[in-house]
MOPAC internal coordinates of N, CA, C and O (Angstrom, degrees):
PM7 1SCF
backbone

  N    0.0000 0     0.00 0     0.00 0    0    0    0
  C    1.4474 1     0.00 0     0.00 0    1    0    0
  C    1.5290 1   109.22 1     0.00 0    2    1    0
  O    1.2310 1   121.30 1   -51.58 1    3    2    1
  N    1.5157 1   115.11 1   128.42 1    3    2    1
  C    1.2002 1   102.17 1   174.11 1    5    3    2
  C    1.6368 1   118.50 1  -111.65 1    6    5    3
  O    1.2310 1   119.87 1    -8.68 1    7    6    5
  N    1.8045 1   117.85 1   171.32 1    7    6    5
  C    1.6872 1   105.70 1  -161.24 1    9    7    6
  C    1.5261 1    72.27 1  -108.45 1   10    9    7
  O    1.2310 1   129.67 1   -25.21 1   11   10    9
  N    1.4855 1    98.97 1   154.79 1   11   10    9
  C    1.8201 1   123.40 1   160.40 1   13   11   10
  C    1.7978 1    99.36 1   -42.43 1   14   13   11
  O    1.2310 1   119.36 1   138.99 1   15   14   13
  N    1.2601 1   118.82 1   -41.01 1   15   14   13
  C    1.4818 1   109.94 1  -164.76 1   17   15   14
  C    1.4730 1   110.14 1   -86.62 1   18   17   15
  O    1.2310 1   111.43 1   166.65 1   19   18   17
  N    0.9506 1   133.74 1   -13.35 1   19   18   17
  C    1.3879 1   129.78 1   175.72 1   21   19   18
  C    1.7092 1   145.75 1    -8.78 1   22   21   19
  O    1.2310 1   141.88 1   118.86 1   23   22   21
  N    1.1973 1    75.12 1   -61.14 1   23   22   21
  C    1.7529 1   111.97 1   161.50 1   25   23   22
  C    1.5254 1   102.68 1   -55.68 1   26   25   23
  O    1.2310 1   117.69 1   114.48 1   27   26   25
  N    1.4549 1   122.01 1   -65.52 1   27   26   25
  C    1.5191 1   118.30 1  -164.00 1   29   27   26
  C    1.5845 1    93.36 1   -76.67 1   30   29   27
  O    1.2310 1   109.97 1   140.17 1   31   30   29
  N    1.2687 1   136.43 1   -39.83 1   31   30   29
  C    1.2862 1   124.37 1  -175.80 1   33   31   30
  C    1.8567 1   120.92 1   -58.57 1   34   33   31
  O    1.2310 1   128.37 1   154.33 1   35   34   33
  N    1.7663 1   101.49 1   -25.67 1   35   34   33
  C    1.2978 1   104.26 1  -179.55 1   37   35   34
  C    1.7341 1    92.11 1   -67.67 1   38   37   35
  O    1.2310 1   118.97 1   133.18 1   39   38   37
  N    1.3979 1   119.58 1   -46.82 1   39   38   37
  C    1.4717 1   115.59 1  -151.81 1   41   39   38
  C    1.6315 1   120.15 1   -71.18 1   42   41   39
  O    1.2310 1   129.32 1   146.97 1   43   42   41
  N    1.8112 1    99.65 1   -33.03 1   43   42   41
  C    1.1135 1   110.60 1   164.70 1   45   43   42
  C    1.8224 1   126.45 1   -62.51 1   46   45   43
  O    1.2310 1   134.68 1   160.03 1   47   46   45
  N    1.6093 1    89.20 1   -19.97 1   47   46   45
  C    1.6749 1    88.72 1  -178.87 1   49   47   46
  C    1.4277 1   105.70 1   -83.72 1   50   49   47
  O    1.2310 1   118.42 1   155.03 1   51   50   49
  N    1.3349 1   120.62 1   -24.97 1   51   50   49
  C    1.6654 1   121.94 1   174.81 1   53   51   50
  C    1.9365 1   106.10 1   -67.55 1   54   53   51
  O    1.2310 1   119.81 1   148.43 1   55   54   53
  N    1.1291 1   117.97 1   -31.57 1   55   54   53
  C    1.4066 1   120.08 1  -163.14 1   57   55   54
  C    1.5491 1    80.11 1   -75.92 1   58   57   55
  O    1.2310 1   116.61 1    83.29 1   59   58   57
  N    1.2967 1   124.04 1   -96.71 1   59   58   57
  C    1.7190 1   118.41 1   174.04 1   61   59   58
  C    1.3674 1   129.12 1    -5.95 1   62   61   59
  O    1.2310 1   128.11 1   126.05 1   63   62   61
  N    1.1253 1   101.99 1   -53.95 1   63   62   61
  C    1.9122 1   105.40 1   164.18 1   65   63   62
  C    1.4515 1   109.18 1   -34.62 1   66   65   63
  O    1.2310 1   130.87 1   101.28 1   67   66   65
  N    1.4996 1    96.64 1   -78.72 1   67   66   65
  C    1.5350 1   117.17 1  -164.91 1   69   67   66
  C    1.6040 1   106.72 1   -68.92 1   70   69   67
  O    1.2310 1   115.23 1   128.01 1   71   70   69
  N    0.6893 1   126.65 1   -51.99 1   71   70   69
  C    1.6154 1   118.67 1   179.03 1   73   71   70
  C    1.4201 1   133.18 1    -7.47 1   74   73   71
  O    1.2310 1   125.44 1   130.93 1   75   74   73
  N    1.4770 1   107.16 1   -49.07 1   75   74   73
  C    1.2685 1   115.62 1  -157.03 1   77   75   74
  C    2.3937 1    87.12 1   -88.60 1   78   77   75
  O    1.2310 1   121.75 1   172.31 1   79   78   77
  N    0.9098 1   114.26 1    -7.69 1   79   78   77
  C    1.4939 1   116.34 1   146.77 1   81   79   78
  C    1.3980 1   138.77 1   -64.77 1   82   81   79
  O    1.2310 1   131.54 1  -175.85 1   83   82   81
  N    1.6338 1    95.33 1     4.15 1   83   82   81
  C    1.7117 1    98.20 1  -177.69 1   85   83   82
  C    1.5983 1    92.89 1   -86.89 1   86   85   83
  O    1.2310 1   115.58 1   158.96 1   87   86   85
  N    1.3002 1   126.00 1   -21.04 1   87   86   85
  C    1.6092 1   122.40 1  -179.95 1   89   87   86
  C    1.1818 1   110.55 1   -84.64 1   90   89   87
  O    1.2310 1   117.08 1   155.78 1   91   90   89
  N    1.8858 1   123.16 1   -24.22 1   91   90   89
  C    1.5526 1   109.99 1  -156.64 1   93   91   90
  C    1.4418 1    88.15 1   -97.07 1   94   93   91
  O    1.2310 1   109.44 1   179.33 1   95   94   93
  N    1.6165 1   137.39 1    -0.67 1   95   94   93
  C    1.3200 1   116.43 1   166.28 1   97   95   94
  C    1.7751 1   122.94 1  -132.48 1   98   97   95
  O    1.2310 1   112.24 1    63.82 1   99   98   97
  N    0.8404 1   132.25 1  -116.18 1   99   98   97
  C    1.2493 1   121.73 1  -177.60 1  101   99   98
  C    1.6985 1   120.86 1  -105.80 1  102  101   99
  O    1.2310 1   123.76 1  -157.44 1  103  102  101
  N    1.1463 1   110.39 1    22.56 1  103  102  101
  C    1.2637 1   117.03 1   162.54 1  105  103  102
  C    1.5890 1   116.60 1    99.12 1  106  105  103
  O    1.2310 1   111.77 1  -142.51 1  107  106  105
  N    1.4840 1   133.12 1    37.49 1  107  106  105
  C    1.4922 1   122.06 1  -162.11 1  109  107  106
  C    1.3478 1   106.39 1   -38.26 1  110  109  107
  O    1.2310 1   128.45 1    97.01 1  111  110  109
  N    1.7200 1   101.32 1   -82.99 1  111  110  109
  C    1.4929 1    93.64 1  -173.38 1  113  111  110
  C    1.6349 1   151.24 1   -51.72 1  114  113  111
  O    1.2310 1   131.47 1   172.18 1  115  114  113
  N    1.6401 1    95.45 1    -7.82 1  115  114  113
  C    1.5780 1   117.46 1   149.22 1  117  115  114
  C    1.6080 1   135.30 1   -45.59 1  118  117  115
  O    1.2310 1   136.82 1   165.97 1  119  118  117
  N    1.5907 1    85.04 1   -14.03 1  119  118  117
  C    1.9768 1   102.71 1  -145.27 1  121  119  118
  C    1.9517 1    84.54 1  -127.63 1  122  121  119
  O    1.2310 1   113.11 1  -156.04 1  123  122  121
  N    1.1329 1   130.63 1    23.96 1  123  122  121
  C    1.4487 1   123.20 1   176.95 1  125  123  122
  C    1.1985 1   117.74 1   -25.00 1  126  125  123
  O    1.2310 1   119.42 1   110.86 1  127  126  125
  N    1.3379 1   118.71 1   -69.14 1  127  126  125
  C    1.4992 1   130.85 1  -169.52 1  129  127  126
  C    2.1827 1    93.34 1   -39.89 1  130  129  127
  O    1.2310 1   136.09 1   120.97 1  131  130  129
  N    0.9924 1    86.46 1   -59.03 1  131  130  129
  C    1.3813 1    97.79 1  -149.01 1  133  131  130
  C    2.0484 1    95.70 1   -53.72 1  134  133  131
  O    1.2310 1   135.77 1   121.67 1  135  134  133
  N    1.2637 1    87.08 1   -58.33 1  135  134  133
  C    1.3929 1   104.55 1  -174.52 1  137  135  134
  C    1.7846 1   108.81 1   -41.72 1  138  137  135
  O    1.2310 1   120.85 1   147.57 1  139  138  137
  N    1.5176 1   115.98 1   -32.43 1  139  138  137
  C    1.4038 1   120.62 1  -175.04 1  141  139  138
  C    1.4848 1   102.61 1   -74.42 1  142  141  139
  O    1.2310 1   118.52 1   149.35 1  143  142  141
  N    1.2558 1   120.43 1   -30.65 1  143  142  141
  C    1.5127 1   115.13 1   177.79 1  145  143  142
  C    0.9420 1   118.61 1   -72.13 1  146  145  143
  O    1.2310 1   121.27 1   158.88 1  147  146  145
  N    1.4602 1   115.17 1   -21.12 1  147  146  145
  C    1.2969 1   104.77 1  -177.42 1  149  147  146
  C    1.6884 1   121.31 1   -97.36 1  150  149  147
  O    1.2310 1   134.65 1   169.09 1  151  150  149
  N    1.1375 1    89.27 1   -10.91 1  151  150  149
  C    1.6123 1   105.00 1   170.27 1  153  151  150
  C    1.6201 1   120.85 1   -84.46 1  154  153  151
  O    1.2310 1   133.99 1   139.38 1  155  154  153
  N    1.4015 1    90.55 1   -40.62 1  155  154  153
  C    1.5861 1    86.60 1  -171.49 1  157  155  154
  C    1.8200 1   125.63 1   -58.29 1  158  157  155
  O    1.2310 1   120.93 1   151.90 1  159  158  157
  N    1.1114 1   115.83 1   -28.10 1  159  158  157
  C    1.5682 1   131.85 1  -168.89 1  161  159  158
  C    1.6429 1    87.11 1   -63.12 1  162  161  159
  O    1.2310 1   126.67 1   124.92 1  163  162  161
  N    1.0751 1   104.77 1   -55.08 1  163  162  161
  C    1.7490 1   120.34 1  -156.53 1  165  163  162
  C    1.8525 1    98.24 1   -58.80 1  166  165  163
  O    1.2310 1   123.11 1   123.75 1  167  166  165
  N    1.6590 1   111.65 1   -56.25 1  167  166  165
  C    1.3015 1   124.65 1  -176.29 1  169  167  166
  C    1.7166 1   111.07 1   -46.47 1  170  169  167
  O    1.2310 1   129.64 1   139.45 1  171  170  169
  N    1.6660 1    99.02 1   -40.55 1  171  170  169
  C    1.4519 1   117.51 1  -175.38 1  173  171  170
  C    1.3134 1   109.22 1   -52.55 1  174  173  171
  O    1.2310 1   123.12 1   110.97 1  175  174  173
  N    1.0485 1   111.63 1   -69.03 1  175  174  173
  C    1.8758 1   131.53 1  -155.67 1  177  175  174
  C    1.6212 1    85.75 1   -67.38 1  178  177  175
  O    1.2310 1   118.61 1   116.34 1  179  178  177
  N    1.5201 1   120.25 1   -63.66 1  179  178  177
  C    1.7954 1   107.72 1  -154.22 1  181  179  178
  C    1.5827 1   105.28 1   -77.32 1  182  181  179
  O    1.2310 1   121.90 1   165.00 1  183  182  181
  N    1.1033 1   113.97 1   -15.00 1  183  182  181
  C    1.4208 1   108.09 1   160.75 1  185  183  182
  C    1.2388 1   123.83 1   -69.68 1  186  185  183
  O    1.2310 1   102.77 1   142.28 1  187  186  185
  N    1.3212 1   149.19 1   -37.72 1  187  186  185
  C    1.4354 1   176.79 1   -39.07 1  189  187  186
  C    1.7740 1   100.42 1   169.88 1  190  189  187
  O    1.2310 1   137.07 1   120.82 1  191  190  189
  N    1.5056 1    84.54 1   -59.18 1  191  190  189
  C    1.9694 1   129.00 1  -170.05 1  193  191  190
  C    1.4522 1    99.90 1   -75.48 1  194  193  191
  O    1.2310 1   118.07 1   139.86 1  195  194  193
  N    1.0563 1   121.27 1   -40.14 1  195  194  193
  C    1.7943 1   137.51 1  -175.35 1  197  195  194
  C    1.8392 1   103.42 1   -74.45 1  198  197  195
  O    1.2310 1   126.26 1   122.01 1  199  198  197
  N    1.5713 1   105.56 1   -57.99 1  199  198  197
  C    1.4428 1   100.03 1  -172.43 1  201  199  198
  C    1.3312 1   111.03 1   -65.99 1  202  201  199
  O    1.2310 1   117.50 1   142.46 1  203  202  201
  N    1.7078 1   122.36 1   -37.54 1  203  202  201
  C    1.0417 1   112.70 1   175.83 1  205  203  202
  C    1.2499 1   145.72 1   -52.13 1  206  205  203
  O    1.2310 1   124.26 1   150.96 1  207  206  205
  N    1.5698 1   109.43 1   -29.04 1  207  206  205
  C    1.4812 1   142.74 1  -174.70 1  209  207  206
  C    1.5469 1    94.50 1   -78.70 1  210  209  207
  O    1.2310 1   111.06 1   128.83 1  211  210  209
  N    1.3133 1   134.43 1   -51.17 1  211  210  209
  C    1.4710 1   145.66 1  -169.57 1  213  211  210
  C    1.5650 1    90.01 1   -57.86 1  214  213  211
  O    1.2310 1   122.54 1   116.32 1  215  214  213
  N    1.6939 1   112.73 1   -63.68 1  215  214  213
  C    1.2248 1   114.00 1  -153.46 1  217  215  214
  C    2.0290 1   118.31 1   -72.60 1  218  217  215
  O    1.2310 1   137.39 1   163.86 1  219  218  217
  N    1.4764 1    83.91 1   -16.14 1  219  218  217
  C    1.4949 1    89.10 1   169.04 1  221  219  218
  C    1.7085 1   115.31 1   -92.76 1  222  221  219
  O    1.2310 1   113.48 1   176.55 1  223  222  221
  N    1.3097 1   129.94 1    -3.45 1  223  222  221
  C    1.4736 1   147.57 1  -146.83 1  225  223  222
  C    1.1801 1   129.19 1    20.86 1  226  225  223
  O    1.2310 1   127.81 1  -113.06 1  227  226  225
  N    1.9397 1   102.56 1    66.94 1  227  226  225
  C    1.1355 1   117.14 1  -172.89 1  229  227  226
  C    1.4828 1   115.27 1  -106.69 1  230  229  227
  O    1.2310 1   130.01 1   179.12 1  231  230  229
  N    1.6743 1    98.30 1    -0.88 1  231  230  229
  C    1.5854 1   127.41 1  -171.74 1  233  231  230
  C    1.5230 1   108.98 1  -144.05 1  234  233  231
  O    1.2310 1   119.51 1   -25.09 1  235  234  233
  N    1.1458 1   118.53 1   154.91 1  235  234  233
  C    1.6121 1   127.55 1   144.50 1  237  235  234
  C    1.4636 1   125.38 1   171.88 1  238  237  235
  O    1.2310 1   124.51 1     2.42 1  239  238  237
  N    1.2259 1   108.94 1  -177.58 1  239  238  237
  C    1.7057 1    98.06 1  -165.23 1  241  239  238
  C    1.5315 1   115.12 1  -114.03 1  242  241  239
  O    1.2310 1   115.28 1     0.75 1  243  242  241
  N    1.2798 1   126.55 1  -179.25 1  243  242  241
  C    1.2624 1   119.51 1  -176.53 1  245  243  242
  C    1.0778 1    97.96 1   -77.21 1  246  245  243
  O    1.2310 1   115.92 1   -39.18 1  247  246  245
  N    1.6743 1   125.35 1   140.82 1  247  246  245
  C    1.5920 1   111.50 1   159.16 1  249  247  246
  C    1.5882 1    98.28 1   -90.33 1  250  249  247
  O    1.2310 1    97.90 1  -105.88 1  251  250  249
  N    1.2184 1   157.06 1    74.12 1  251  250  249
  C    1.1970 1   149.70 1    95.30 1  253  251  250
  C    1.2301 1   126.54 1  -131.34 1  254  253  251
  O    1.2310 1   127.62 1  -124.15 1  255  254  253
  N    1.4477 1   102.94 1    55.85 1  255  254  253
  C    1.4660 1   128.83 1  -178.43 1  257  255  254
  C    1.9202 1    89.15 1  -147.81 1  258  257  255
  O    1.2310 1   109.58 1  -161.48 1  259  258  257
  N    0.9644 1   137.15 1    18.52 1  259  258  257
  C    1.3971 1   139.44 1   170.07 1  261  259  258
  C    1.6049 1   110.63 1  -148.06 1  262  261  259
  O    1.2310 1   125.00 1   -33.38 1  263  262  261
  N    1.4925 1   108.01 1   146.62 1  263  262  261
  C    1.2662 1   102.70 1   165.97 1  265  263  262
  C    1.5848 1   124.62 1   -71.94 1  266  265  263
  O    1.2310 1   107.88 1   179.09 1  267  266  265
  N    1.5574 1   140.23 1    -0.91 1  267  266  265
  C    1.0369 1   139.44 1   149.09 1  269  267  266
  C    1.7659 1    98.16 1   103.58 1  270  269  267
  O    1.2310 1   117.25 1  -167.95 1  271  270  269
  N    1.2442 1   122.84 1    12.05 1  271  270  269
  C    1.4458 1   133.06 1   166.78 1  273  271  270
  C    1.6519 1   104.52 1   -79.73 1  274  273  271
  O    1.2310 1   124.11 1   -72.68 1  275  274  273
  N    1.2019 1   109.71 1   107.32 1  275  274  273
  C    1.4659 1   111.22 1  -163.22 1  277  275  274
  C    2.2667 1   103.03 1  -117.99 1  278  277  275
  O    1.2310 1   119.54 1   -71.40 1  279  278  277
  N    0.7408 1   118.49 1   108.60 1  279  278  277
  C    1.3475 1   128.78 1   172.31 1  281  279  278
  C    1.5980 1   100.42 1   -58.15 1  282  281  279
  O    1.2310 1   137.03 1   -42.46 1  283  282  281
  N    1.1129 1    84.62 1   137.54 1  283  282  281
  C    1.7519 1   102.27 1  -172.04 1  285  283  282
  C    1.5996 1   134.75 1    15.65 1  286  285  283
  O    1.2310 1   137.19 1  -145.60 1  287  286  285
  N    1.9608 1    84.31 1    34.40 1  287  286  285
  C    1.7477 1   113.93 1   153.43 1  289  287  286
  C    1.6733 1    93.87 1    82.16 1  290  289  287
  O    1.2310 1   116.42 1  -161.73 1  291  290  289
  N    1.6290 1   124.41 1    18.27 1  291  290  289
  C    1.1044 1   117.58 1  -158.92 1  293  291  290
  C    2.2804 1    89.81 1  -139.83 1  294  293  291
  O    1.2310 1   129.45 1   114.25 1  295  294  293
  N    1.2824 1    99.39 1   -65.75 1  295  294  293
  C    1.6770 1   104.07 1  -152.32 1  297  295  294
  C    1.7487 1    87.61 1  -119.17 1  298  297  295
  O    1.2310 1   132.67 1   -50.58 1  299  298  297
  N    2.0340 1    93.13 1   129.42 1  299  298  297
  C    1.1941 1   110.21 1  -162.07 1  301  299  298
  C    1.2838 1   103.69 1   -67.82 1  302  301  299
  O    1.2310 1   118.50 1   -24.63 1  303  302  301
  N    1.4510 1   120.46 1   155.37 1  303  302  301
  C    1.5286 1   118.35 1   167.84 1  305  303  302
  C    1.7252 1   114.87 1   -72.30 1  306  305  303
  O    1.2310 1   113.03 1   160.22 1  307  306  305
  N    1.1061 1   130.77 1   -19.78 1  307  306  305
  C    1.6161 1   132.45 1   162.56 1  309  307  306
  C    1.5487 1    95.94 1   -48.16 1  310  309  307
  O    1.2310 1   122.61 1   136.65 1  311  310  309
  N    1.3296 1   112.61 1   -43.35 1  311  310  309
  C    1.8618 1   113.78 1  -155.09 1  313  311  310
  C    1.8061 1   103.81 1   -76.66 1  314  313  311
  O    1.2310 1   125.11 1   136.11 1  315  314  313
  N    1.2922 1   107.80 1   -43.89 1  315  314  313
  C    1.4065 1   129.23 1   167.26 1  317  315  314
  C    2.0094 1   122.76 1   -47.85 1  318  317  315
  O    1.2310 1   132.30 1   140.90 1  319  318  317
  N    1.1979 1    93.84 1   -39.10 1  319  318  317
  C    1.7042 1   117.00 1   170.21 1  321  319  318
  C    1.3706 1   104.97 1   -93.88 1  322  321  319
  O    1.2310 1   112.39 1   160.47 1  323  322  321
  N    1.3776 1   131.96 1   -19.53 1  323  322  321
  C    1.1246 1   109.75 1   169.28 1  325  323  322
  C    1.7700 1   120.96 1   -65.74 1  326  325  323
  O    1.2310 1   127.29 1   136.43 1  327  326  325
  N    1.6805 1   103.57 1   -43.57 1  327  326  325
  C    0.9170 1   120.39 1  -164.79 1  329  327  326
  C    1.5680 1   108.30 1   -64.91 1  330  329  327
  O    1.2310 1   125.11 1   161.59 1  331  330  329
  N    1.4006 1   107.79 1   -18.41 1  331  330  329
  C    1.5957 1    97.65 1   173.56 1  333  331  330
  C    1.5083 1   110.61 1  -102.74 1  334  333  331
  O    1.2310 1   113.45 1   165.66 1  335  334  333
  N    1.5170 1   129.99 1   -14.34 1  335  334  333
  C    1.0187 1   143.39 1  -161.75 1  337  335  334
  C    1.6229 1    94.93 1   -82.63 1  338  337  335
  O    1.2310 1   116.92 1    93.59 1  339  338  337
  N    1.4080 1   123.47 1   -86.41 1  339  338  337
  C    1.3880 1   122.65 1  -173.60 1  341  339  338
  C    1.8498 1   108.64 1   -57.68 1  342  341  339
  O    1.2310 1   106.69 1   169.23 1  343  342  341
  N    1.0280 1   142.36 1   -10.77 1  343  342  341
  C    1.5281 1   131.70 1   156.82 1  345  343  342
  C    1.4605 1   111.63 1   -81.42 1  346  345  343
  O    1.2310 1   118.57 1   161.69 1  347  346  345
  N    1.6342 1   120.33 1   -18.31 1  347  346  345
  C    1.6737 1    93.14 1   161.44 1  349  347  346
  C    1.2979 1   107.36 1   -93.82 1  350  349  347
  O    1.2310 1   117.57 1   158.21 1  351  350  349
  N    1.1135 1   122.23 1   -21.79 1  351  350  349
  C    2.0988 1   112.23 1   165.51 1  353  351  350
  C    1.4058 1    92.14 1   -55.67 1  354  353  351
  O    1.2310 1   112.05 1   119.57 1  355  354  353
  N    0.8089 1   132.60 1   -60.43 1  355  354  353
  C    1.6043 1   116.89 1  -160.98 1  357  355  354
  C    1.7270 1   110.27 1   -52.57 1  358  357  355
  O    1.2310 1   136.01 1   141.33 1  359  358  357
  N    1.2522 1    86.61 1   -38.67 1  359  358  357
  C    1.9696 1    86.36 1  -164.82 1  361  359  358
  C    1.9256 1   101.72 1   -82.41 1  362  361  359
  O    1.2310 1   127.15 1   148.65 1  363  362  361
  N    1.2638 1   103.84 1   -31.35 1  363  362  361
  C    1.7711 1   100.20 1   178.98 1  365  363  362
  C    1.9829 1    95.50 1   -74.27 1  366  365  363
  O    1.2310 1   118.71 1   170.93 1  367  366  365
  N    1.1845 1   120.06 1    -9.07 1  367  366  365
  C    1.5259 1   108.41 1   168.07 1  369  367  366
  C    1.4622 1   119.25 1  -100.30 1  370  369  367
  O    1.2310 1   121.92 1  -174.73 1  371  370  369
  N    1.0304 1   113.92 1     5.27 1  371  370  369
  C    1.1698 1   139.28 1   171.62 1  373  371  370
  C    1.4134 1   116.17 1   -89.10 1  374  373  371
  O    1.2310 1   124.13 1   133.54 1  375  374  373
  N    1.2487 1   109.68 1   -46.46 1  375  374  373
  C    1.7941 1   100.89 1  -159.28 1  377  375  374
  C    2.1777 1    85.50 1  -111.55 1  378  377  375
  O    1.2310 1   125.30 1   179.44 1  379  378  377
  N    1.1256 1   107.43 1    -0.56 1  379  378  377
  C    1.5604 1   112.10 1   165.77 1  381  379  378
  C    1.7501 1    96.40 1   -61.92 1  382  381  379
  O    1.2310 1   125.49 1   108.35 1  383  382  381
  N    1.2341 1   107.06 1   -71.65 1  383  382  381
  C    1.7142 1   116.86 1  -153.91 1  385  383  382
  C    1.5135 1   106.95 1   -79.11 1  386  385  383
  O    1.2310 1   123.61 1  -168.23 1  387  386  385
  N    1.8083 1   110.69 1    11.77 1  387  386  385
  C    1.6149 1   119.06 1  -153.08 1  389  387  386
  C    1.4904 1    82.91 1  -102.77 1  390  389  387
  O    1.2310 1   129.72 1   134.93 1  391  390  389
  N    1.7040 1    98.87 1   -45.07 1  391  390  389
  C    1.8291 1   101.51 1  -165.29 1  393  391  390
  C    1.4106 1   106.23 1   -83.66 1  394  393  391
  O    1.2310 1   122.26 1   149.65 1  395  394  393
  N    1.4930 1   113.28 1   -30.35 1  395  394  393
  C    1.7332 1    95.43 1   175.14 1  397  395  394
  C    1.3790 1   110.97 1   -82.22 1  398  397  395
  O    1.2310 1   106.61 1   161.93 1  399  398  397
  N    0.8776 1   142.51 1   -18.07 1  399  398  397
  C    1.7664 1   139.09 1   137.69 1  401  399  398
  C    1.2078 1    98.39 1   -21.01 1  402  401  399
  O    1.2310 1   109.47 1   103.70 1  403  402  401
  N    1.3833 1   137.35 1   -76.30 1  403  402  401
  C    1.3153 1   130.72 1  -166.08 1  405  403  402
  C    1.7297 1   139.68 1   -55.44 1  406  405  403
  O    1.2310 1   146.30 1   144.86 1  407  406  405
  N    1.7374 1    66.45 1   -35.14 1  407  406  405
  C    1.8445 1    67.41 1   173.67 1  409  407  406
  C    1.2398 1   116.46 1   -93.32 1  410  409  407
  O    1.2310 1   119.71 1   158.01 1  411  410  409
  N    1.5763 1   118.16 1   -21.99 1  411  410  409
  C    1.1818 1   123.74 1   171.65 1  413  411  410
  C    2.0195 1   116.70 1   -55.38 1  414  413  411
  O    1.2310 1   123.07 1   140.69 1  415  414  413
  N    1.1999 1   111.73 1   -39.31 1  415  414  413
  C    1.5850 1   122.12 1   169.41 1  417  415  414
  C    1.7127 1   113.49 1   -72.08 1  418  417  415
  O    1.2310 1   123.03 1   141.12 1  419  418  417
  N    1.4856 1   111.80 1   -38.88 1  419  418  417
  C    1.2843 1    92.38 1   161.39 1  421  419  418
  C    1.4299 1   140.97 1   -88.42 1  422  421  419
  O    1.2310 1   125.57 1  -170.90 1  423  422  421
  N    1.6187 1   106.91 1     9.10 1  423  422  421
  C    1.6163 1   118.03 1  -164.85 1  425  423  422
  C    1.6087 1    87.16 1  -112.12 1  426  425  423
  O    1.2310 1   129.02 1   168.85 1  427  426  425
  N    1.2325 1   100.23 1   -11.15 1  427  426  425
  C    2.4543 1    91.24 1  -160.09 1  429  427  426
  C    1.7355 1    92.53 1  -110.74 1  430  429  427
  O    1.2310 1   120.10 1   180.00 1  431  430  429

């Protein structure tokens, strides 16, 4: 059986993971501005890329594996949070293994 929230529970469990990496590297969520630029291009295109695929039905999602909040009656909002959710895990795992690189080259 699956719950409507699923989706946000997977995403929320990735944000929790990664979190405790906002200390072991240079601070993402410290760095907003920056962090939105770098997200946003990415959010743009697979969303864009997402409705299209929906609208041709070459894609789609479970409706009871989503809460059914659909952005412009087309692309789920779970799908929309993903797209910003797993590119800042990516970048707080990124600048985690970026800064202990650093100190590790200047201490070794």
């Amino acid at each position: 059986m699956r719950s409507q929230y699923e989706y946000l529970v997977v995403l929320g469990v990735c944000v929790l993971i990664t979190l405790p990496l906002e200390w072991m590297g240079r601070g993402v969520y410290r760095r907003a501005p920056e962090l939105a630029r770098a997200i946003a291009p990415v959010l743009a295109v697979l969303a864009v890329w997402d409705v299209i695929a929906i609208l041709r039905g070459h894609w789609s999602f479970h409706p009871e594996a989503t809460t059914g909040v659909l952005i412009g009656g087309v692309l789920p909002i779970e799908e929309v949070l993903f797209f910003v959710t797993i590119p800042i895990c990516a970048v707080l795992t990124y600048e985690a293994v970026r800064g202990h690189a650093e100190r590790w080259s200047r201490d070794g």
